[in-house]
C-alpha positions in Angstrom: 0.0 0.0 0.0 1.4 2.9 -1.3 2.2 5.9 1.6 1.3 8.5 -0.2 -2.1 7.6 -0.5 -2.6 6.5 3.1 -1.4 10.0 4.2 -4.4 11.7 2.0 -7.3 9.1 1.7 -9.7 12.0 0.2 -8.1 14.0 -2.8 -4.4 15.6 -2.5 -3.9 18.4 -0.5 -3.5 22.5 -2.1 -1.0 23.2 -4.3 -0.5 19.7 -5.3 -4.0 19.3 -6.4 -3.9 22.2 -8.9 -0.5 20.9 -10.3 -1.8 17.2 -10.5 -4.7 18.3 -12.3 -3.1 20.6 -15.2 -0.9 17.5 -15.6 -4.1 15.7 -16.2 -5.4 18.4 -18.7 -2.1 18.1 -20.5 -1.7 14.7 -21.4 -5.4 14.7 -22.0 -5.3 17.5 -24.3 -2.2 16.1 -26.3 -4.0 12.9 -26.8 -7.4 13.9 -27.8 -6.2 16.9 -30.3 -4.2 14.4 -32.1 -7.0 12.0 -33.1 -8.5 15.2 -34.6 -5.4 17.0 -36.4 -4.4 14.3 -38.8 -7.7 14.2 -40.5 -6.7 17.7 -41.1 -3.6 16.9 -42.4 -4.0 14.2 -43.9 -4.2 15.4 -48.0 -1.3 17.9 -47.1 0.8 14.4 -45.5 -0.6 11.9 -48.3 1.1 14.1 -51.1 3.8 15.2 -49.1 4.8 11.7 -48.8 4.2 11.0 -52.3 1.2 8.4 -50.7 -2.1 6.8 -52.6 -5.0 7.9 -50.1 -6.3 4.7 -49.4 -2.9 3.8 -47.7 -2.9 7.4 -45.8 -5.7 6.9 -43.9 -3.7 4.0 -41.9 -1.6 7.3 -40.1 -5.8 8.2 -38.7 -6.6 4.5 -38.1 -3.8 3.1 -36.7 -3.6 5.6 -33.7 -7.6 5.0 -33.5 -7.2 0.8 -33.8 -4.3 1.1 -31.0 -6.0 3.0 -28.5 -9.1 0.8 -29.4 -7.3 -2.3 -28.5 -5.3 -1.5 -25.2 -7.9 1.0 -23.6 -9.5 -1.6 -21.5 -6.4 -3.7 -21.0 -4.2 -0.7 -19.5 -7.5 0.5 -17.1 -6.8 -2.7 -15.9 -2.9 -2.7 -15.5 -3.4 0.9 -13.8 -5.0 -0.9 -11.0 -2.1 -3.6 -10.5 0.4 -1.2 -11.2 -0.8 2.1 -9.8 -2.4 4.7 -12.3 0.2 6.9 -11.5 2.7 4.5 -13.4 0.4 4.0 -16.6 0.0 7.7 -17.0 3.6 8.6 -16.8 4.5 5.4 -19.1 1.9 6.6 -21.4 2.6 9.4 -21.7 6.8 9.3 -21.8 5.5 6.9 -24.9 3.4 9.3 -26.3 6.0 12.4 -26.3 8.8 9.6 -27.7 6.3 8.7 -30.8 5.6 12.2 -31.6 9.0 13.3 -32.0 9.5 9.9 -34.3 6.1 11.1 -36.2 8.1 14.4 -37.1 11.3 12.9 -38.1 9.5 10.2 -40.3 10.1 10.8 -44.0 8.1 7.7 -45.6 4.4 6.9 -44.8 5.2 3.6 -43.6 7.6 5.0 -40.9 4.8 7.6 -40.2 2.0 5.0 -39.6 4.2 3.0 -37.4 5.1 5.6 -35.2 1.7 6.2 -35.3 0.4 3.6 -33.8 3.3 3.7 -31.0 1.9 7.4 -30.2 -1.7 6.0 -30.2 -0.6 3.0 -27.1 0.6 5.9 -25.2 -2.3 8.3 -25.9 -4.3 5.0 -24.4 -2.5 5.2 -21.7 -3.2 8.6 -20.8 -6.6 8.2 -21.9 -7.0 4.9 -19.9 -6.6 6.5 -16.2 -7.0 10.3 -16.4 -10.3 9.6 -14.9 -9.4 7.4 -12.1 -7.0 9.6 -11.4 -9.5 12.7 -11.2 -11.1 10.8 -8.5 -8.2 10.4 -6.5 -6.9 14.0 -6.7 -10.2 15.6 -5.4 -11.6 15.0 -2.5 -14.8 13.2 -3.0 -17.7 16.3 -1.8 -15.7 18.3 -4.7 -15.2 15.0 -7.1 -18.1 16.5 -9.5 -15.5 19.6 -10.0 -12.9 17.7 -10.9 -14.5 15.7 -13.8 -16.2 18.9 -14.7 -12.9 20.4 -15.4 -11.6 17.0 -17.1 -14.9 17.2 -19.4 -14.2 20.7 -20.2 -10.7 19.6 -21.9 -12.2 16.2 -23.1 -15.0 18.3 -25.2 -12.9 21.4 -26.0 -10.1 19.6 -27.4 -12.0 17.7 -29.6 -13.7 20.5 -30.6 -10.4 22.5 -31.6 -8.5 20.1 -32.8 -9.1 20.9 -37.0 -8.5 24.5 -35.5 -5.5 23.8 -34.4 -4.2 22.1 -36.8 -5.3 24.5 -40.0 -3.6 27.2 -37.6 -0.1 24.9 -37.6 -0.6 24.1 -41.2 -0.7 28.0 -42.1 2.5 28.8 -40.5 4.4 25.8 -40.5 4.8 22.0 -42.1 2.6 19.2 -41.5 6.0 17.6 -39.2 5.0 20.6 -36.5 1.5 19.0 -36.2 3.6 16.3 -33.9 6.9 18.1 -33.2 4.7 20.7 -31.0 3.8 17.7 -28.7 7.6 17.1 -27.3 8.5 20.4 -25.1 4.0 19.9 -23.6 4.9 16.3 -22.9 8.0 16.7 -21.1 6.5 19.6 -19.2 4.1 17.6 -18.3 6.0 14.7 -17.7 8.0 16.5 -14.5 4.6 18.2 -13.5 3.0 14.5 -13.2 6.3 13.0 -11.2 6.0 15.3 -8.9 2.1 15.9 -8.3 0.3 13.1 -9.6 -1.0 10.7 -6.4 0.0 7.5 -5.7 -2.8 4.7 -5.1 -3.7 1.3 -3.6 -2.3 -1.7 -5.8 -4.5 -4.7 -6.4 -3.3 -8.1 -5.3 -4.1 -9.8 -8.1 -1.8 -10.6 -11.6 -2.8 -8.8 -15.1 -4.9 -11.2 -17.2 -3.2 -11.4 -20.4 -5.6 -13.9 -22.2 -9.1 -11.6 -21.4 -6.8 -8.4 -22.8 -5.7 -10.6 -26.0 -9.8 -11.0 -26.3 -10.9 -8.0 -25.2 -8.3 -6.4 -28.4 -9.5 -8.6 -30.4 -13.7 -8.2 -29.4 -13.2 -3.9 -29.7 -10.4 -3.6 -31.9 -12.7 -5.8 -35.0 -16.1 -4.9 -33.6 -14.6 -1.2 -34.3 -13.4 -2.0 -37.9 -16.5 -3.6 -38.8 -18.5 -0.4 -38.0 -15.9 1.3 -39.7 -16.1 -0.7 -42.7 -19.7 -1.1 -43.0 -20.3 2.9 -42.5 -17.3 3.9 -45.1 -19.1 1.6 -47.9 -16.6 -1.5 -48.1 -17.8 -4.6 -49.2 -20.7 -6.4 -47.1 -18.9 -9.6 -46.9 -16.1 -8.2 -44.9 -18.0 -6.3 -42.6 -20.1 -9.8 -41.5 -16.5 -11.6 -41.4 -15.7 -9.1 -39.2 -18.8 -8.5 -37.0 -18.8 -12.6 -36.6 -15.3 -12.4 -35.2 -15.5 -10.1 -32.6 -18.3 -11.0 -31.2 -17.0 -14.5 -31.0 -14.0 -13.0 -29.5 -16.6 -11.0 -27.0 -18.4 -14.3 -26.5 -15.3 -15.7 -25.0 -13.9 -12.9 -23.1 -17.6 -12.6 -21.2 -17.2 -16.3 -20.6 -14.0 -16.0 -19.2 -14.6 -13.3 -17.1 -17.7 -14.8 -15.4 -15.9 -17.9 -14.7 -12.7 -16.4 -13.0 -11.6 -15.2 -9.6 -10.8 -11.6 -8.9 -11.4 -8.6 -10.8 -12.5 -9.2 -14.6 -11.0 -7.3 -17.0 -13.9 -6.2 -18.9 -15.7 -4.5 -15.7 -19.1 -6.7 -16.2 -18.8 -6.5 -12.1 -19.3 -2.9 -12.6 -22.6 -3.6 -15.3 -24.3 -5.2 -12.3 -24.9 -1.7 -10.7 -27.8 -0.3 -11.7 -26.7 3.4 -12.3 -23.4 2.7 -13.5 -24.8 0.7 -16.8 -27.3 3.3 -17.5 -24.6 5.9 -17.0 -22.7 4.0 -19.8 -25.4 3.4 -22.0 -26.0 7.6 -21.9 -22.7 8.3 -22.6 -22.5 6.3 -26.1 -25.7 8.1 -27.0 -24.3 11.0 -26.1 -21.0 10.8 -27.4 -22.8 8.9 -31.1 -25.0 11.9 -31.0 -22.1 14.4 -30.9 -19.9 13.1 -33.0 -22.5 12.9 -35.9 -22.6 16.7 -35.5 -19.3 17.2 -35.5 -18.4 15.7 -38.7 -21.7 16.5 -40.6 -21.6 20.4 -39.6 -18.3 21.6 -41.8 -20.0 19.4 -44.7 -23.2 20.8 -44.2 -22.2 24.9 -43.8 -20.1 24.8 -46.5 -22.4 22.0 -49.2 -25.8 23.9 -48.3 -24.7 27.2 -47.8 -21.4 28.1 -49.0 -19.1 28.4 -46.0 -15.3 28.7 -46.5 -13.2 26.8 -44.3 -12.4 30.0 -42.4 -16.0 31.2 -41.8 -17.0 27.7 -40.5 -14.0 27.7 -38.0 -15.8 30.5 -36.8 -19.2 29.6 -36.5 -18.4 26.3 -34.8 -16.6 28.4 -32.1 -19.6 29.3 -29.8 -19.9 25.1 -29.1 -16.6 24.1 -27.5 -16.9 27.9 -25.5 -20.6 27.0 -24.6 -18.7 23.3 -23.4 -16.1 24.8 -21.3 -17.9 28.0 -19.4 -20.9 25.2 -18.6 -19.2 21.8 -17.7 -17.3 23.3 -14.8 -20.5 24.4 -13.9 -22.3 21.3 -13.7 -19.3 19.6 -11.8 -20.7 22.4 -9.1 -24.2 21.2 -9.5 -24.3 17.5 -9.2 -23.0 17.9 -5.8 -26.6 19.5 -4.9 -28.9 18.0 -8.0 -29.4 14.7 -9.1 -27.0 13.8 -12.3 -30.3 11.5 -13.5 -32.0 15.3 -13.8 -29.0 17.5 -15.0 -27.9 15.0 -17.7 -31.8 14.8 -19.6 -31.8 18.0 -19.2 -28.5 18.8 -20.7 -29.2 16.1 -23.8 -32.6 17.7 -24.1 -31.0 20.6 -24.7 -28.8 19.5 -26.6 -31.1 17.6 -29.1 -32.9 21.1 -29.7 -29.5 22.6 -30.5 -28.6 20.5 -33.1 -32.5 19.9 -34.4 -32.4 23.7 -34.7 -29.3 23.5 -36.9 -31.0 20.9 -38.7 -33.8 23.1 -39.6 -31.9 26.7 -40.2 -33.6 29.1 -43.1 -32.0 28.9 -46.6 -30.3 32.5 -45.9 -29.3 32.3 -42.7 -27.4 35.0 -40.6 -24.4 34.3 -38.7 -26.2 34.6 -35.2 -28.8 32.4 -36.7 -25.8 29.6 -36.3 -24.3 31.1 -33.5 -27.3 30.6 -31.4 -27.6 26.9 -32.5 -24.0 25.8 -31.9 -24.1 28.0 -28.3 -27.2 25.8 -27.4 -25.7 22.7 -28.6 -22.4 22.7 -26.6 -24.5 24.1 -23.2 -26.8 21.0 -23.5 -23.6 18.7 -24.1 -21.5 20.4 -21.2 -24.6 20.1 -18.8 -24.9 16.1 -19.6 -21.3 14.9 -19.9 -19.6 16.2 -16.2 -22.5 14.8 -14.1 -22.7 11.5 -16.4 -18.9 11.0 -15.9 -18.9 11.8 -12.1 -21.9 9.4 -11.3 -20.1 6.6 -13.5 -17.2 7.0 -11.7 -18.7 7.4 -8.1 -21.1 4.3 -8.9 -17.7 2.1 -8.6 -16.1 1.0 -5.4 -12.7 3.0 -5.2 -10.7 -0.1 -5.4 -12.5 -0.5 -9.1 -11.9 3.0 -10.7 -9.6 1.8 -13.0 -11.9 -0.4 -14.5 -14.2 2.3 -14.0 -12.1 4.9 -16.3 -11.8 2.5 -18.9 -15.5 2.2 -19.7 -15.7 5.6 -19.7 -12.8 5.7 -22.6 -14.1 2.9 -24.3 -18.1 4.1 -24.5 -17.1 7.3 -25.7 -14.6 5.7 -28.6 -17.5 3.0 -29.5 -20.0 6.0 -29.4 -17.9 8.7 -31.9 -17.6 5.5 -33.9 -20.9 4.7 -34.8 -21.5 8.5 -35.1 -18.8 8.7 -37.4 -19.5 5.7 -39.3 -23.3 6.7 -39.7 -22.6 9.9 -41.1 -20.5 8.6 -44.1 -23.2 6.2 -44.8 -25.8 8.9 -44.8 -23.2 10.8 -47.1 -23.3 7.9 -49.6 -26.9 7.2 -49.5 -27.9 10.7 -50.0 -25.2 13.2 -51.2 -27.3 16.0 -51.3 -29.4 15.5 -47.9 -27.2 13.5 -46.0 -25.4 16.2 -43.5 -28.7 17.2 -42.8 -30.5 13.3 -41.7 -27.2 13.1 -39.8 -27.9 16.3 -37.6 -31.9 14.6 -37.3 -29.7 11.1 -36.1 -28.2 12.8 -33.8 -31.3 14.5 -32.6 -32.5 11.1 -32.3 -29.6 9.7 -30.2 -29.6 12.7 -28.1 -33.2 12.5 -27.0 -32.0 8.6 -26.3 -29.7 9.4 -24.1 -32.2 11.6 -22.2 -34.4 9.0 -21.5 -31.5 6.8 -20.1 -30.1 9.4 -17.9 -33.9 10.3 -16.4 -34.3 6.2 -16.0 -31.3 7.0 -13.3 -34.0 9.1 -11.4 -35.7 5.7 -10.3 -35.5 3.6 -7.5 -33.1 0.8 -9.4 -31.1 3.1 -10.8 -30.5 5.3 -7.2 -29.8 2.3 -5.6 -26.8 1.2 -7.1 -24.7 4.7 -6.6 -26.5 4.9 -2.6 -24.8 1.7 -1.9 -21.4 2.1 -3.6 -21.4 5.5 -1.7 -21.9 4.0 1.5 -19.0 1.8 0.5 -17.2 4.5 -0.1 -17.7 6.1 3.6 -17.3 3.2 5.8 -13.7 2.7 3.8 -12.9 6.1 4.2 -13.9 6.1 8.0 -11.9 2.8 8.1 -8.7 4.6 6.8 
């Protein structure tokens, strides 16, 4: 049992809280911007490289298939090992593959570096929750995922900004090379701040992660492959063979001593499935806007790339002023009541988007995308802190992990749905996205109020009492 964590049992103490948390934010930041920037870049790297398209896009899907496959996996290691360890690793990896991706000079070098960077974005992505919850005390826990859902939502919503901004000034090598001085600031921020944890007693379970890569990792291709128009053959090869591989790994894991891998402990609660369940709603719903919108403003109404920068804007701003916020209202309002409310809201941003005149003004969209990103920052920081709360504190790594992975699988299937929609109809398709994601929005409402009811209370009363008699214990 690590000292460190026996001498704070409730969240580190002030100024070792702030540091531990920008740390966080950094590595997070670093990770989620550069699933975004290479779509960006991709065209500008592809000829660069003197690269056919179709063997480009492996420098966006291998960093996505990577973190796919060891999400799970490292949530799991982080509680043998210590989250602590699997941050710093991950992100020590991360820093080292993006000065490689800036050196490379051929595509395949680029891709393989790639996929290096994209094991230590997972993990950074893997933990940063779990480790939230151990850097704030647990009556200000809801601030502390609010701030890690701020940067979560914001950096995926700047990420093409960033990188058109990089691109403008600079080559498409500064994309990565920027990532080296953040990461090693971070990297002796994190030694120093980060908090040491509890270690489980039991050993890492390398046949449930060899499944569990092999259930996500395909599952994901398939929905890939199927929403991006390749042949229907492959994508039922595929479908059949992770969810034989899922088939296993569930067996395995309910027929096993000790913590499973694949937290289907963690599904038993009540308000913790639900909470998942909202979150790849949510996260399907979002990401359908987020691709269909620069399509849609520049296709329908003749946006540059510039101008849409632009209007976008007001829905990452909307994200960060208002999750913050809601970390401060879930201590006092049920997260059942703050998250439908929040996906209500945010249903009616992107339906009004959906609907805008032919002619519209630019407060017209500014309105809509404001809207949008309040509803989406009211939902996601009380979803995330009643996920993470639901599980016993010796589970948060597990915990973390289905938060990662739910929000992967959900921008998936919103990503995947949009480019079948944009094959099936080219000239209305950006538009039935934004209605889809109406649709998934309003589904994740109805999940988050089903939280509100006896069965779903339950569950998080119980864990918290857990949680009091262990801290009263310490």
């Amino acid at each position: 049992m690590s000292s460190a964590y026996l001498e704070h049992p409730d969240g580190l103490p002030l100024p070792q809280r702030h540091w531990a948390i920008l740390t966080i934010a950094l590595g997070i930041t670093m990770s989620v911007i550069d699933g975004a920037i290479a779509n960006v870049a991709l065209p500008t790297i592809a000829n660069d490289l003197q690269a056919s398209p179709a063997f480009s896009i492996w420098i966006v899907n291998g960093y996505q298939l990577a973190i796919t496959i060891s999400l799970l996996p490292l949530a799991s290691l982080g509680e043998i090992v210590g989250y602590r360890r699997v941050y710093l690793a991950g992100l020590a990896l991360f820093t080292l593959a993006s000065l490689f991706c800036a050196l490379a000079h051929t595509l395949p070098l680029l891709t393989i570096a790639r996929v290096v960077q994209g094991f230590g974005a997972a993990g950074i992505m893997s933990v940063n929750t779990a480790l939230v919850r151990f850097t704030y005390p647990r009556a200000q826990l809801g601030r502390g995922i609010g701030i890690n859902a701020m940067v979560v939502a914001v950096s995926a919503a700047i990420g093409p900004t960033v990188a058109a901004g990089i691109l403008a000034v600079a080559t498409w090598p500064f994309l990565f090379a920027v990532n080296v001085p953040l990461g090693i600031a971070a990297l002796a921020l994190g030694w120093r701040s980060l908090p040491h944890t509890t270690l489980a007693s039991h050993s890492f379970d390398w046949q449930s992660a060899g499944l569990s890569a092999i259930a996500f990792g395909v599952g994901i291709a398939a929905i890939d492959s199927v929403g991006h128009g390749e042949p229907l053959r492959l994508g039922l090869v595929e479908f059949g063979i992770a969810a034989i591989a899922l088939v296993m790994l569930v067996y395995r894991e309910t027929h096993m001593d000790g913590p499973p891998l694949l937290p289907i402990d963690l599904l038993r609660i009540p308000v913790f499935a639900l909470s998942i369940a909202t979150s790849i709603a949510s996260f399907c719903a979002q990401m359908l806007a987020y691709v269909a919108i620069p399509f849609y403003l520049e296709s329908r109404f003749g946006y540059s790339a510039v101008q849409i920068g632009l209007l976008i804007t007001p829905w990452p701003i909307a994200v960060a002023i208002v999750a913050p916020l809601a970390g401060r209202l879930v201590e006092r309002y049920p997260a059942g009541l703050l998250g439908g409310i929040g996906l209500v809201l945010f249903a009616l941003g992107l339906g009004a988007l959906a609907m805008l005149p032919d002619h519209p003004a630019p407060a017209d969209i500014v309105w809509r995308m404001a809207l949008a990103g309040v509803g989406f920052g009211l939902f996601q920081t009380p979803n995330n802190r009643t996920l993470i709360a639901a599980a016993p504190r010796e589970r948060t790594g597990g915990a973390s992990g289905m938060l990662g992975t739910a929000r992967l699988l959900g921008q998936t299937v919103g990503a995947a749905l949009v480019a079948l929609f944009l094959a099936q109809y080219p000239r209305e398709g950006t538009q039935f996205s934004l209605l889809a994601g109406v649709g998934f929005a309003l589904l994740g409402a109805v999940l988050s109020m089903l939280r509100l009811s006896p069965t779903g209370s339950q569950g998080a009363e119980r864990v918290a009492v857990q949680e009091n008699q262990r801290l009263k214990g310490d």
